[in-house]
Each structure stands twice: as C-alpha cells, then as structure tokens.
C-alpha positions in Angstrom: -92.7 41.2 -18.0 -96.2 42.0 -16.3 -98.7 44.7 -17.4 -102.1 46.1 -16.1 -104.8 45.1 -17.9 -106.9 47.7 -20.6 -110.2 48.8 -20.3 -112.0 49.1 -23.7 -112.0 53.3 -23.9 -107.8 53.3 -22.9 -107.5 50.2 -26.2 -109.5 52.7 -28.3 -107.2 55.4 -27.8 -104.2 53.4 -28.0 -105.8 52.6 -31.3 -106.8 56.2 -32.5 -110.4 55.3 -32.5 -112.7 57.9 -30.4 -116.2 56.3 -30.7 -117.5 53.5 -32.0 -118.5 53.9 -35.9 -122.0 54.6 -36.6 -124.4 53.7 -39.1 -124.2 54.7 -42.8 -127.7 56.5 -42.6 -126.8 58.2 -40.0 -125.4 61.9 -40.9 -125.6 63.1 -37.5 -122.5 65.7 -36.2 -121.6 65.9 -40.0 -120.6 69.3 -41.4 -121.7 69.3 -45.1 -121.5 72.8 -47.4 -121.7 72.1 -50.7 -121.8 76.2 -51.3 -118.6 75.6 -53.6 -120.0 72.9 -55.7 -120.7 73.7 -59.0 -122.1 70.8 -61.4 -123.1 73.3 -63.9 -120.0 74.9 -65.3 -117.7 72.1 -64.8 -116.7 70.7 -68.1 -116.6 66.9 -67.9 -114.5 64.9 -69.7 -116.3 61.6 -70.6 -113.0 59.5 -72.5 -111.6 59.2 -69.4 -114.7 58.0 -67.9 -115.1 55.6 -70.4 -111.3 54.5 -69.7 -112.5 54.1 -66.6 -115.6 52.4 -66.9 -113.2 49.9 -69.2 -110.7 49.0 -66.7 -113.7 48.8 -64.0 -115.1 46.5 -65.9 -111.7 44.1 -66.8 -112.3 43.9 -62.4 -112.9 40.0 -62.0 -115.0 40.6 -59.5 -116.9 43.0 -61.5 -117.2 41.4 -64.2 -118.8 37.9 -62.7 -120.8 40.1 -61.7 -122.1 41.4 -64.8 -122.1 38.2 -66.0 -124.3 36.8 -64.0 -126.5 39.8 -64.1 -126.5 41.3 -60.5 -127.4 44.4 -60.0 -124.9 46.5 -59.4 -126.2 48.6 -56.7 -127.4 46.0 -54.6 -124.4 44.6 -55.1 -122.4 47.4 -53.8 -124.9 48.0 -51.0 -124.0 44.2 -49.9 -120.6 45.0 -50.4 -120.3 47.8 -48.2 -122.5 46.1 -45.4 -119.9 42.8 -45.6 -117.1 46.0 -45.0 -118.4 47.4 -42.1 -119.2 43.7 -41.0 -115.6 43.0 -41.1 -114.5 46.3 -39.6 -116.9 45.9 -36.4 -114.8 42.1 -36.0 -111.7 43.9 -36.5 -112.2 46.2 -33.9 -113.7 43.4 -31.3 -110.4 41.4 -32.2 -108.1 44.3 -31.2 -110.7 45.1 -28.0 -110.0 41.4 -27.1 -106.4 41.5 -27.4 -106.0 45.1 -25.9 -103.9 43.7 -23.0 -101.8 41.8 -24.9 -101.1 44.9 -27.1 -100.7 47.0 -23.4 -98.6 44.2 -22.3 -96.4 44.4 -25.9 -96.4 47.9 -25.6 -94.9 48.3 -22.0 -92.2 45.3 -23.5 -91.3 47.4 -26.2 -90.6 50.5 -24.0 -88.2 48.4 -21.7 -86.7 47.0 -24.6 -86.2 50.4 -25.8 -84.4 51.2 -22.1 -82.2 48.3 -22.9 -81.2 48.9 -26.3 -80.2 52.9 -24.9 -78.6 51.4 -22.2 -76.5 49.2 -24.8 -76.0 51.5 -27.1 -74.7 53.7 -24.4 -72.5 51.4 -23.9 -71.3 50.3 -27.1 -70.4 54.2 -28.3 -68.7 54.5 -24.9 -66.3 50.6 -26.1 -66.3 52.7 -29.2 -64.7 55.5 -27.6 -62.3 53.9 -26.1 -61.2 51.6 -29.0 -60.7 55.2 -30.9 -58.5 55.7 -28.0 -56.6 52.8 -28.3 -56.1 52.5 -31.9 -54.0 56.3 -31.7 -52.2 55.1 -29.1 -50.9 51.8 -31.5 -50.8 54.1 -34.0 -48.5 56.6 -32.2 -46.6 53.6 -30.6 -45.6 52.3 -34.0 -44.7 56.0 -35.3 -41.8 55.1 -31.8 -41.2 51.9 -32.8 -40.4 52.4 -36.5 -38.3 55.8 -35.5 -36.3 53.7 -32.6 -35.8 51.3 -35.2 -34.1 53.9 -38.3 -32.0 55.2 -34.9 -31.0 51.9 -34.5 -30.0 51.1 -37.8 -28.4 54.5 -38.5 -26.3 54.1 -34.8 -25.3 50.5 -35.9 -24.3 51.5 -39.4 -22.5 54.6 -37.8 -20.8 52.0 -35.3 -20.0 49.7 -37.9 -18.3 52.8 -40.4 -16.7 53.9 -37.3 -15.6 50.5 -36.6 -14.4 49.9 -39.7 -12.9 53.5 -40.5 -10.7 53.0 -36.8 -9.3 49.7 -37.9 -8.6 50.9 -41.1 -6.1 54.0 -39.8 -5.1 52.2 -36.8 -1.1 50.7 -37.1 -1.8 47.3 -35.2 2.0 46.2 -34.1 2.2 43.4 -36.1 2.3 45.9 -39.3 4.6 47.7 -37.3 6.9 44.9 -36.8 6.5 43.3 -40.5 7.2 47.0 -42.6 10.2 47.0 -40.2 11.6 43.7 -39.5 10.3 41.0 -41.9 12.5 40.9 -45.5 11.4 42.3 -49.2 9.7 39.5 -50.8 6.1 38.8 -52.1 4.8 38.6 -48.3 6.2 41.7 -47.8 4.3 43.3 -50.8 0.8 42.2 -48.6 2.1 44.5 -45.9 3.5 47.4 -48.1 -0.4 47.0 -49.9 -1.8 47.6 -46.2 0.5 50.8 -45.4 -0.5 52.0 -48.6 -4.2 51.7 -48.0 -3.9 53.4 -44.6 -1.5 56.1 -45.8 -4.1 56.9 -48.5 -6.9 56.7 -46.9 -5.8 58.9 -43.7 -4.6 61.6 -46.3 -8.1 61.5 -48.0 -9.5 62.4 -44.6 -7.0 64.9 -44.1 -8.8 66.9 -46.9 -11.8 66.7 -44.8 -10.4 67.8 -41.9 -11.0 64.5 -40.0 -9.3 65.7 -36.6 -8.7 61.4 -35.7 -6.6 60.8 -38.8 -4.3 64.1 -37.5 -2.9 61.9 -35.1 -1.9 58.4 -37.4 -0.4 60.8 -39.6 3.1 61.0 -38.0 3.0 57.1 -37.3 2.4 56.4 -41.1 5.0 58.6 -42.6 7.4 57.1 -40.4 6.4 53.4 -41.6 6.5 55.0 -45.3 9.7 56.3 -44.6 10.9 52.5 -43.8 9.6 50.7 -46.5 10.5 52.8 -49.2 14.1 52.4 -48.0 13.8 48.6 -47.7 12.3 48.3 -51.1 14.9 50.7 -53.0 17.7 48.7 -51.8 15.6 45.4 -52.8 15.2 46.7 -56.0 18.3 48.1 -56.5 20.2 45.0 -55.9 17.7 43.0 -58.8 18.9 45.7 -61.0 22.7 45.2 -60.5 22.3 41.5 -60.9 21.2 42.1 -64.6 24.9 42.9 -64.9 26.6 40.7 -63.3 29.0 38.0 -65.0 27.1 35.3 -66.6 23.4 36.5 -65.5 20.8 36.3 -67.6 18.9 39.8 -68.4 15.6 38.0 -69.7 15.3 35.8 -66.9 16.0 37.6 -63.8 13.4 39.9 -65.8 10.7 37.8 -66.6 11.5 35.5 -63.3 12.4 38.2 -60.5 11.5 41.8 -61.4 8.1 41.3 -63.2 6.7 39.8 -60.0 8.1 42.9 -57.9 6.5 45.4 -60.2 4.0 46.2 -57.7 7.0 47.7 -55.8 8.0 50.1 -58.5 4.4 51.6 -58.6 4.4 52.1 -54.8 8.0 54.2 -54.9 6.4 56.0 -57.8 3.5 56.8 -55.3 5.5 57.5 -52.0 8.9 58.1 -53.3 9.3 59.7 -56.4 13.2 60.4 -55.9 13.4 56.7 -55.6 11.9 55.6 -58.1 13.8 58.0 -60.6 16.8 56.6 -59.4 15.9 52.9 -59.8 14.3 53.9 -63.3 17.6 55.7 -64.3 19.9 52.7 -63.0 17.9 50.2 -65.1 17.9 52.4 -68.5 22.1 53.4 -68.1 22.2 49.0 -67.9 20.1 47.7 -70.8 21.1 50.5 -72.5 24.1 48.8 -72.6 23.3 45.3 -72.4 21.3 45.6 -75.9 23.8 48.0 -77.1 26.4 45.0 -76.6 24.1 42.1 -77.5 23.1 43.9 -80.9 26.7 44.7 -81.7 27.4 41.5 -81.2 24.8 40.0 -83.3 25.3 42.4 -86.1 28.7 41.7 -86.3 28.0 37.7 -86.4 25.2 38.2 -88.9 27.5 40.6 -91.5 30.7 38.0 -91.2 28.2 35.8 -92.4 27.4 37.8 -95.7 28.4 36.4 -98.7 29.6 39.4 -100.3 28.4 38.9 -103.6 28.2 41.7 -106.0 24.7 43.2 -106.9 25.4 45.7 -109.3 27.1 49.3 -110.0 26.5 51.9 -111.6 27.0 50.7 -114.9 24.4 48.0 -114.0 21.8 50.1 -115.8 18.3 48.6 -118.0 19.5 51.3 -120.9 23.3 50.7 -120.9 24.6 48.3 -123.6 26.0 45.0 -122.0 30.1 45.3 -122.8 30.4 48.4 -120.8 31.7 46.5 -117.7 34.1 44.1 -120.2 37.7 44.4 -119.8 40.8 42.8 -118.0 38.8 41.6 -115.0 35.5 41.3 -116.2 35.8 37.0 -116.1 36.4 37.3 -112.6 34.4 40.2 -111.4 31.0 38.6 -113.2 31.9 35.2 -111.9 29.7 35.6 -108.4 27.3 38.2 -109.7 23.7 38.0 -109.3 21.2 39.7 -111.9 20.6 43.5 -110.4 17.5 43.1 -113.1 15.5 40.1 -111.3 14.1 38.7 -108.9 15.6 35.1 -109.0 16.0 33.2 -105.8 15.4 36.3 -103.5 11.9 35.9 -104.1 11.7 33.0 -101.7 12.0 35.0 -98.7 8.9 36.5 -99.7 6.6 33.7 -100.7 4.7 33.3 -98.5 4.7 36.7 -96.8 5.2 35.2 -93.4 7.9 33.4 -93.6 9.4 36.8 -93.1 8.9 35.5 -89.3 10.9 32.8 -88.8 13.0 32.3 -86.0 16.2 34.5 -85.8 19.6 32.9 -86.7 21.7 31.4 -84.2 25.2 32.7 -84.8 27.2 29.6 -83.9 25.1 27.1 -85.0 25.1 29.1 -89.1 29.3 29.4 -87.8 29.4 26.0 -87.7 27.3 25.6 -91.0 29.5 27.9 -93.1 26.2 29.6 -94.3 26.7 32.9 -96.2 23.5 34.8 -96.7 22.8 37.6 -98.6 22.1 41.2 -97.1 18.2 40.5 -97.6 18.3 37.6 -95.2 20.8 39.6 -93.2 18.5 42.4 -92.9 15.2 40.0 -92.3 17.1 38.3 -89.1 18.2 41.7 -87.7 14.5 43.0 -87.9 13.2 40.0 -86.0 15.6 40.2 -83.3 15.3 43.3 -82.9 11.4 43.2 -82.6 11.7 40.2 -80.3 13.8 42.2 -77.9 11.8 45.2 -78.7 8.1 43.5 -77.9 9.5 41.7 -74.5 11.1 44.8 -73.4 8.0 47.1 -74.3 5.7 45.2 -72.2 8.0 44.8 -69.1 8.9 48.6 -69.3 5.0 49.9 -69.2 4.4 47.5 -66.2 7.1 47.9 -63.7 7.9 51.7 -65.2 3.7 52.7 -64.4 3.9 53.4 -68.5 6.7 55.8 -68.8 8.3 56.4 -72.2 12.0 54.7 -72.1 12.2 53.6 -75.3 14.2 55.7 -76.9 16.7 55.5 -74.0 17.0 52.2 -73.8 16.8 51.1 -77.8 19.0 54.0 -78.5 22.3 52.4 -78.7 20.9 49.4 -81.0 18.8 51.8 -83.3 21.8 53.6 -83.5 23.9 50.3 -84.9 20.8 49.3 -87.0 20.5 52.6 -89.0 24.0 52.7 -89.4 24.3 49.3 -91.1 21.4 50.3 -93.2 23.2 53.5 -94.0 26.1 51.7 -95.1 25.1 49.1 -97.7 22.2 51.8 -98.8 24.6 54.5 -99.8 26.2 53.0 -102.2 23.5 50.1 -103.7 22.5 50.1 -107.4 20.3 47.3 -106.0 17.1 48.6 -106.4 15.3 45.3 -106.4 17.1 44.2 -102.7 16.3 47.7 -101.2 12.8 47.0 -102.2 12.8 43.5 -101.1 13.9 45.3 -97.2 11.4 48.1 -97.5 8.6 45.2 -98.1 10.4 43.1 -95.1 10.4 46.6 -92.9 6.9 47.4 -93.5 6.1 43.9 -92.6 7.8 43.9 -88.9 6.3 47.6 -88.4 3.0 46.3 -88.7 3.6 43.8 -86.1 5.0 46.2 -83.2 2.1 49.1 -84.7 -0.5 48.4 -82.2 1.8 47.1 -79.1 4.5 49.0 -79.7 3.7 52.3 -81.6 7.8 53.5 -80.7 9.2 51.0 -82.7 6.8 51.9 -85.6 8.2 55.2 -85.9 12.0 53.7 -85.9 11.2 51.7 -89.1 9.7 54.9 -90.5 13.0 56.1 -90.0 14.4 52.9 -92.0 12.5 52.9 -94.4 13.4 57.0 -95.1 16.8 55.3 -95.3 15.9 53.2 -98.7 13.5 55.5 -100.4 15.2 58.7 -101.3 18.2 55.6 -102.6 15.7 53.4 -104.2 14.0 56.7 -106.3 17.4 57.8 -107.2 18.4 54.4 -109.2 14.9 53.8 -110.7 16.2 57.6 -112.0 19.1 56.5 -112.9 17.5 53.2 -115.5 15.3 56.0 -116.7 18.3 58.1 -117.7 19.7 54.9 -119.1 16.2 54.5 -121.2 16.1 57.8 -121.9 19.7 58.2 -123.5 19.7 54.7 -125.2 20.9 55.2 -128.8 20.1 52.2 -131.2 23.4 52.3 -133.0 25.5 51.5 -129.1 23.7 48.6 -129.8 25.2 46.8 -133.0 24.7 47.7 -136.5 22.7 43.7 -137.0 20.1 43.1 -135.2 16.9 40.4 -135.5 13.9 40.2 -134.8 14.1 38.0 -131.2 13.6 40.0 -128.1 16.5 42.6 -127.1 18.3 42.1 -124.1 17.2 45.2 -122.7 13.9 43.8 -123.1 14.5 40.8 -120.7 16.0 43.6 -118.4 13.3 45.7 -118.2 10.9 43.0 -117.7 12.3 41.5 -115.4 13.3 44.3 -113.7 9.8 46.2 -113.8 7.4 42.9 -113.3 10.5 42.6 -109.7 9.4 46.0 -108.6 5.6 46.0 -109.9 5.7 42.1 -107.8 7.1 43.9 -104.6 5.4 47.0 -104.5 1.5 45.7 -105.1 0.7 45.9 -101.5 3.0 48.8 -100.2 0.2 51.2 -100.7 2.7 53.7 -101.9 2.1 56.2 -104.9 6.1 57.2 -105.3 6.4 53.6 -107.4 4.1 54.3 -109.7 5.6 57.5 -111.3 8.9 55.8 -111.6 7.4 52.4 -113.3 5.4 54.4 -115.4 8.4 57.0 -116.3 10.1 53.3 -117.3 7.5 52.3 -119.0 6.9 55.1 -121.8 11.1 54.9 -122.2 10.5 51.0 -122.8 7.7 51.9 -125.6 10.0 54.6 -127.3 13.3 52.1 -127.0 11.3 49.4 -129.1 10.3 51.8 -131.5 13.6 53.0 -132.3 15.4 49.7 -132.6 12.1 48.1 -134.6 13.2 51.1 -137.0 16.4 49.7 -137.4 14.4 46.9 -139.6 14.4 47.5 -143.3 11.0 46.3 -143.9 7.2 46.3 -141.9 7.1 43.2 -141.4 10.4 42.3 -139.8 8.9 45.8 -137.3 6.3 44.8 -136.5 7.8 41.0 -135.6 10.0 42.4 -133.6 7.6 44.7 -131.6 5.7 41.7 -130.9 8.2 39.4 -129.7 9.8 42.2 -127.4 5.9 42.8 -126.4 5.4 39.3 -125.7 8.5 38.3 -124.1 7.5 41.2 -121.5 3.9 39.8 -120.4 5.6 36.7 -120.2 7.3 38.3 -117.5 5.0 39.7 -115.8 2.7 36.5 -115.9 5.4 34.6 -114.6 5.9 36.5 -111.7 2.4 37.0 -111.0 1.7 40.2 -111.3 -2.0 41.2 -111.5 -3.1 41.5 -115.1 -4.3 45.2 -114.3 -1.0 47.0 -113.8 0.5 45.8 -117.3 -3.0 46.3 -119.3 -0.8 49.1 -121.3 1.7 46.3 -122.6 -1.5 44.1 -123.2 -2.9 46.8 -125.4 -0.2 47.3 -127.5 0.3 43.6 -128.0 -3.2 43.4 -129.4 -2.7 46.4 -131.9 0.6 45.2 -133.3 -0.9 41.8 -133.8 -3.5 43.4 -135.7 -1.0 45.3 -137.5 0.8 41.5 -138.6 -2.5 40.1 -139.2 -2.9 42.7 -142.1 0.8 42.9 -143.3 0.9 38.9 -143.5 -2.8 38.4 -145.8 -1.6 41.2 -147.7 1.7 39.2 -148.3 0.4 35.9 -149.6 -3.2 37.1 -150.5 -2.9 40.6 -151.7 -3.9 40.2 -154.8 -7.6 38.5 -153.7 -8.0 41.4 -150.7 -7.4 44.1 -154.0 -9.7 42.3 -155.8 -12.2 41.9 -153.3 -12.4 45.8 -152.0 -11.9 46.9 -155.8 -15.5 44.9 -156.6 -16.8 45.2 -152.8 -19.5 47.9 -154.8 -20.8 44.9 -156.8 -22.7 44.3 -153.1 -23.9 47.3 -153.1 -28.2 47.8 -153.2 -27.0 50.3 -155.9 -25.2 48.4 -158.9 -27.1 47.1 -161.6 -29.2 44.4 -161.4 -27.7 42.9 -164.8 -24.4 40.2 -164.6 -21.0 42.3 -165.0 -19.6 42.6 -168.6 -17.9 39.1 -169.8 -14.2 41.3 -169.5 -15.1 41.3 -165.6 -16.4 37.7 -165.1 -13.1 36.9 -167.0 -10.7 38.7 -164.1 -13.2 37.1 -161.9 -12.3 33.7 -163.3 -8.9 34.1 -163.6 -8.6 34.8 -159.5 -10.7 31.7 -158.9 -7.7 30.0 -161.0 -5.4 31.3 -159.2 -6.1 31.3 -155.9 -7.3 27.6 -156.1 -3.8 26.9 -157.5 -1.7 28.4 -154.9 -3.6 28.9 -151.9 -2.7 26.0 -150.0 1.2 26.5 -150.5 0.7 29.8 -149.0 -0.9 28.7 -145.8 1.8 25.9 -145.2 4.4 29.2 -145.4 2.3 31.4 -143.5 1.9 28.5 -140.8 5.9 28.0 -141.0 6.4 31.6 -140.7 4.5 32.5 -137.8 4.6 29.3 -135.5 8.2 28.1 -136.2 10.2 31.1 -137.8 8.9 34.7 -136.9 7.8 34.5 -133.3 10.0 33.0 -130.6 7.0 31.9 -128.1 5.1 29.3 -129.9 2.4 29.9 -128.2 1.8 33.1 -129.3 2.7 32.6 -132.9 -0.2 29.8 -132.7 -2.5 32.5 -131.8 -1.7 34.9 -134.4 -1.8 32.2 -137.0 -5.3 31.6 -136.1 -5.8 35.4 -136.6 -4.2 35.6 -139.5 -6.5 32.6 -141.2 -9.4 34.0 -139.9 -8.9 37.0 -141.5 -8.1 35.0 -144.9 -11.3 33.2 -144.3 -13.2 36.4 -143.9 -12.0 37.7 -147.4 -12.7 35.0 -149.3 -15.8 34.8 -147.6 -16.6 38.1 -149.4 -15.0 37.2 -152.6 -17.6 33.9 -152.5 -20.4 36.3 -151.7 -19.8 38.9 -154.8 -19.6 35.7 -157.1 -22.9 35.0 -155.5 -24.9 38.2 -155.6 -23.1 39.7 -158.9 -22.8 36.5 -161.2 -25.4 34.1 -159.8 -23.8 30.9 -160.7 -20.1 29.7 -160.2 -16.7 29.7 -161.9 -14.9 27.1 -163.2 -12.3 25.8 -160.3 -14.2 27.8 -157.8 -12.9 26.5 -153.9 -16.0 26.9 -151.8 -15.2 28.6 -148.4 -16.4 25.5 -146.6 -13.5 23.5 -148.4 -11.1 26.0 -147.7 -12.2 26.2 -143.8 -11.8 22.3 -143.7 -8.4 22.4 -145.0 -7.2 24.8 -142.8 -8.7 23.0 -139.8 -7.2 20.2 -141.1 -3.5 21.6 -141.7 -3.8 23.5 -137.9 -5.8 21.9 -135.5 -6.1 24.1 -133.1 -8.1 26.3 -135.7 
C-alpha cells in the first residue's frame, strides 16, 4: 500500500493540534474574567483540605520529597518544565512518524473498503442460507406428509387386502363345504365359512355395498353344510341306540370332539339344532331310564330284608308288646331300631360314602345282601356319576341349555319312587337319618358343578323329613304316655331298658345330625329329652326309700353318658345329662354320710356355734365334754367298719359302672373327711386339749388312702 508523504501542518491536524504550544509565561490571546470570582463570601471547608493535604502527602513521590527537604515549589516548577519537556518530544516523535501514521491511515480506510465489501457479502451468503434453510424446512413438511400418505395408503391396501380375502369364497372352500366328508378337517372349513358369513353380515350393518354381492354365494354354502352336518350328527345320535353300542363311549369318543358342530347349527340353523337336541334327549331319556331300572332292580333283589322296626318299636312302650305266637321267629333277624350298631360303619369316615358303585353280577355271584342304607348309598353314587358325566357333555355340545330335567326325568322319577316306598311306612328313624346324612353328602358334591341335581336331593331329602319328624313324635308320645306300673310291680335299682333305648337311640340321632346344620332335630331331641328326665323320676318313685332313688337316678344317668361318650358325641349337646349327674351325686354323697356317720354330722352342726368369735371364752360344762367324749369313743370304735361297707356299697353293690361308683366313693370320703375335720377343730378351739381315744384326722386320711388307693 503506498501513501504521500505529510508535511508537518497536515500531521498537526491529523493530530488536533493547531499551533505549536507556547511558553508558560506567556498569557498572550488568553481571555481571563475573573468578574464572577468571589474569594470573600465563599465558605471554605478546611477538613477536606486537610484530607487532602493527608493523602497528598501518603504520594511516594511527595513524600521523598519532603523527606529530603526540597522545596516544594521548586520542585513543582521542575516538575512542570520535565512535562512540557516530554510533551515537545512527544510531538517531534509523532511529526517524525507523520507518514507512517498517513500511510496507516490510508491502510485502514482500504481495509475498511474491504471489510464492507465482505460484509456485503457475507449478509448477501446469509441471505441466501435464510433461503435455503425454508426451502429444507418446507421440503421436509412434503416428505413427512408423503410419508403418513404412504403409510395410511399401505395400511388402507393391506385392510383392503385383507378384508377382500376374508369375504372372497376361493373354490377350494367351495369344493371342501360341498364335496369333502364331515370329520374334524371338515370342521377347519365349516370354521372358515363361518368367519366369512359373520364377518360379511357385520358389514352388512354398515352398508358395505362389496359384501352385497358374497352374500348370496355364502348362504348358499351355509345352506350346504348345515345339511351335511345334521345328517353327520344325526347318524352319531342313532348309534347311541343301536344293539350293543356303548352310550359313554361313542359320547366321550365321537360326539364330544364334534361339539363344535352343534354350536355352529345353533348359529346358522336353529331348526336343526332343535331337532338334533330333541332326538338326543327322547334317547338318553330312555337309555338312563332303562340302565337305572335296571340297576335298581339289581341293587333291591339284593336287600336283605331284615326287619327294622314297627310301630310298636317305640323308646316308651314296654318290651312284651310284640310277644305272642310268632314273636321267636319274627325277632330272629331283627336289628335294634334304637342304635346305631354296625350301620355306623358306612359313615366313619365320612367319605367312604364314595366308594365305587356295586357291580350287580359280581355282588350276584357273591350272595351279598345289604341293607337299604347301602342300597340307598350305591344308588346315590351312580346316579351322581351319570349325573356329573352327562352334565358336562350336555353344557358343551348343547351351548349350555337346561336338559336336565328332560333327560334325568325318567331315573328321578324311579329314585323318588323307591324312596317313597321304603319311607312311607319306616319306624326306622335312625336309617332315614343315616340316608338324609348320605344325601346331603352327594348334594354337596354335584352343588357347584351341577346345581340341577342339588335341587333333586332337596327333593329326597323332603321325602325323609316330614317321616323322620313324625316317628321321633311318635317315641315322644311313647315317653309321654309311659306309665310306671306297664312296667312290673319289682323293679331295682340297675338302669331301665328304656334307658339303654333312649340312649342309644338319642346319642344315634344327636351322632348323625352334629353336622347337618339343621334346627328341626333339636326340638325333637330336646322334646325326648325332658320325657327321659320325667320317665326316671317316676319309676325312681317307685323305690321305697332315698337312697335306693337316688341310686337308681344315677345309674340310669350314667349308663346314658356312657352312651353318648361311646359314640362320640361332643360333650356340649348332653351338658343337661352331665348336670344332673353331678346333682344327684351330691344328693348320694349326703344321704350315704348321713347313713354311717349321722350321728357325728348332728353332733358337729349342733356344736358348730362353739367356733363361733361369740361363745365364751371358758371350756364347755363337764356334761358337754362328756357327750364330746363319748363320740370320740364311738366313732374310733366303729369308723373303720363303716368305710369298708360304704366302699362295698358304692364300688361293688349300688352302682353298676365301677368306675363311677369309684368316683363317688372318693366323694363320699371326702365329705367324711371334711366333717370330722370340723369335729377335730371344735375339740381344738372349745376344749384345748384332747379326748381320750381321740383318731386324729391325719390317721383317719391315712387309713382311707390306705383301704382305697385311688383316694
């Protein structure tokens, strides 16, 4: 880059400097007015000169030169002369280097024309980035809309695609729903009509004009296989009665696998499927009509025909009312109407109840008889085994239709009818409660999976309870009317024979009926119960003395929780008979010390006030330590005698369960043991010193431990 050289006036004024400076004496050309100033008025504030003076003097330079003493003006006059010293070389440096500075200054300018130029430039490249950047911008907006289009049309195509193929009859499915024969390949294609046919009338609905013409194609095809697969399924059905077929195979084998087939007649042909519905109910109808007869009758030659009482078979009814010319041979194969016995094996445990059904040729063959209880047990399984197999196979090839009525009929029919028979005229109220338990345990199997059936055993069990209620009435009639003096005029103290049939009889029913969940039991037992209590008291009347009562009360008491233990019922629905045990022992206990001890428990309650805080503190008068001395004579002479016949009495005489007479021995000597443990005290507190032959309690305790053991 080349420039012109700068004279010395043009560097000045590219400088700003006009003239050359002039001297500091020299004032000339300057315009001084000091008219405004004023140095009187002005109020002058000398802190801040002394502030400043401060900081003026903390100056380095300053202050080395206070320091060294200068004077301050000439020292300011030298400084201001090395100023303008430096100024004038300042100004001759920038003289000498004026045409550099031209030179610099025309370099700038130019590079100033450049820089424009490029920037010019640059906002134009701007410009037409700005341009570019919209037109990516709006070409992506294309791209990204071409692309949804795309997607939408190739989703459309593929729906479209699909939805053609779907209502389209290809002639294969024409030539397999026409030609090809009713098996389970032939279900595949009768699934693939029935797809199209559905789908094409859901798009009917819509008014998809394309489906308007597969319509007619489709009904046609329909047409066909619902008259291929009625005849199929028709001739499956007719083979369930053909000579030596086998219902519960071809079933489970043959027409569970084609139930898809009954669904789709159901769908497309209702007619049809009516017809095929109707044809199967009119055959097992039938078929377990016939099997169950058949069975029945099998099962009831079977039954061993054994008398289970009559009416005279009553708890109240003295036992020689049945005696007479036949009685030998009409008791000889009776079983007790009063217990339990063997029929409670069938029941222990609960689900043996489940065992396999009887085969009739094999128990032929066997000579087994069974009583009606097994009977009855077999005929509820089968018919809950057919019942449960049929159910299931009915809801799936029948799309859940109700037909079990109409099929079951004809063998609920037979069943209630049976029941009917050996219900009307039972005095057995012990075997109609053994079925009711046996029915209400095969209801709660079918309950859940077969709720049809639950109501028929509803229906059976109606059947027993109106029987069963009326003979419990009848043994409370029997309680009711029972007159001591039917009988026998002798009587001991044992337990009655009544007694043995009540408890066995009520401990049967209360055994049965724990779990039926059933209030109409109750009333009855308890009706039985209160009779029982009243019975006892009459016939312990019959006994001429307390004792000999009270013995008998206990051992007919006893013998009855024996019972009841035995069969195991729970201990809380005989507390009643428990309670009365434990008074009438109580009762014994007091009639049996006052028996051999009476005289000492007088004795000891007519001198009990000698304990008292309130009698004298002086020894009794010599007439009352004599009586005193003369019952310690006494009783040390004979007590021992009369525990070995209290002991004989009670364990091996009085009470027929040993057991319990052991217990009421113990009793009965602790109560002993109790009064003379008084009578020992009153000796102690009222005399203060002993009599002569005096048996301390501790002796008498040891003996007695001694003489019973278990004490």
């Amino acid at each position: 880059m080349s420039a012109r050289a700068m004279d010395p006036a043009e560097a000045r004024a590219a400088l700003g400097i006009d003239q050359a400076p002039q001297s500091s004496q020299s004032f000339t050309g300057l315009d001084m007015n000091f008219d405004d100033l004023d140095i009187t008025n002005e109020v002058v504030d000398f802190r801040e000169i002394d502030a400043l003076m401060s900081k003026f003097q903390e100056d380095p330079s300053v202050k080395e030169a206070l320091d060294k003493g200068i004077d301050m003006r000439e020292y300011s006059r030298q400084i201001e002369k090395e100023l303008r010293k430096a100024e004038r070389e300042s100004i001759e440096d920038y003289l000498r280097e004026a045409e550099n500075f031209s030179q610099l200054h025309h370099q700038i300018k130019e590079c100033d024309t450049v820089l424009e130029r490029m920037e010019n430039l640059l906002s134009g490249f701007m410009n037409d980035l700005g341009n570019i950047s919209d037109e990516i911008r709006s070409l992506q907006d294309q791209s990204s809309s071409m692309s949804v289009k795309l997607q939408n049309r190739q989703k459309v195509s593929s729906q479209v695609t699909k939805f053609v193929q779907e209502i389209t009859v290809s002639p294969d499915l024409v030539n397999q729903i026409c030609n090809a024969p009713v098996d389970e390949k032939y279900m595949t294609y009768a699934r693939t009509l029935q797809h199209k046919i559905l789908l094409v009338q859901k798009q009917m609905e819509q008014n998809v004009a394309a489906c308007a013409d597969m319509e007619p194609q489709l009904d046609k095809l329909r047409i066909k296989a619902v008259v291929k697969i009625r005849e199929f399924l028709l001739q499956q059905v007719y083979s369930l009665k053909k000579p030596g077929a086998n219902p519960p195979m071809i079933i489970a084998n043959e027409l569970t696998r084609y139930a898809w087939f009954s669904s789709f007649l159901y769908r497309f042909a209702r007619d049809y499927f009516v017809e095929i519905r109707d044809v199967y109910v009119d055959i097992m109808l039938k078929l377990y009509s016939s099997k169950f007869r058949e069975y029945l009758t099998g099962l009831m030659n079977l039954h061993n025909r054994i008398d289970i009482g009559s009416k005279n078979d009553l708890i109240g009814l003295p036992e020689g009312l049945l005696k007479g010319f036949f009685s030998d041979r009409f008791n000889r194969n009776r079983v007790s109407v009063y217990a339990l016995g063997h029929r409670a094996a069938m029941m222990s445990p609960l689900e043996a109840l489940n065992a396999p059904p009887i085969v009739l040729h094999e128990a032929q063959k066997a000579k087994l008889l069974l009583p009606y209880e097994d009977i009855f047990r077999v005929l509820c399984k089968y018919f809950n085994d057919c019942v449960l197999t049929e159910y299931q196979f009915d809801q799936k090839f029948f799309v859940k239709i109700e037909m079990f009525k109409a099929i079951f009929g004809g063998a609920i029919h037979l069943f209630l009818d049976n029941v009917t028979a050996q219900v009307t005229n039972s005095y057995d109220a012990i075997g109609m409660l053994i079925n009711m338990r046996v029915a209400m345990f095969f209801q709660e199997e079918v309950k859940e999976l077969v709720p049809p059936a639950a109501a028929f055993y509803d229906d059976l069990l109606g059947l027993f309870w109106p029987r069963l209620l009326f003979v419990l009435n009848l043994h409370c009639e029997s309680m009711k009317n029972a007159d001591p003096s039917h009988f026998g005029s002798s009587i001991d103290t044992h337990h009655h024979f009544v007694t043995r049939r009540y408890a066995e009889f009520a401990a049967a029913l209360t055994y049965l009926g724990k779990d039926m969940g059933d209030s109409r039991l109750a009333k009855p037992l308890s009706t039985l119960r209160a009779l029982m209590v009243r019975f006892l008291t009459k016939m312990s009347n019959l006994h001429s003395s307390a004792k000999n009562k009270i013995v008998f009360y206990i051992n007919n008491v006893d013998h009855i929780l024996t019972v009841f233990e035995t069969q195991q019922v729970p201990a809380d629905r005989y507390q009643e008979w428990t309670n009365l045990m434990e008074q009438n022992i109580a009762k014994f206990v007091e009639i049996e010390v006052n028996e051999h001890f009476g005289d000492l428990l007088l004795f000891v309650k007519e001198h009990q006030r000698l304990l008292s805080p309130d009698s004298p503190d002086s020894s009794p008068p010599p007439e009352v330590a004599e009586r005193f001395q003369t019952q310690v004579q006494k009783f040390a002479a004979t007590w021992m005698g009369k525990i070995e016949v209290i002991k004989t009495e009670t364990v091996a005489s009085l009470f027929t369960n040993f057991l319990t007479g052991s217990e009421i021995l113990k009793k009965v000597l602790a109560e002993l043991i109790l009064y003379y443990t008084r009578f020992e005290e009153i000796i102690r507190v009222a005399f203060k010193r002993s009599f002569s032959g005096f048996v301390p309690t501790s002796e008498v305790t040891y003996q007695i431990k001694r003489s019973v053991p278990e004490f």
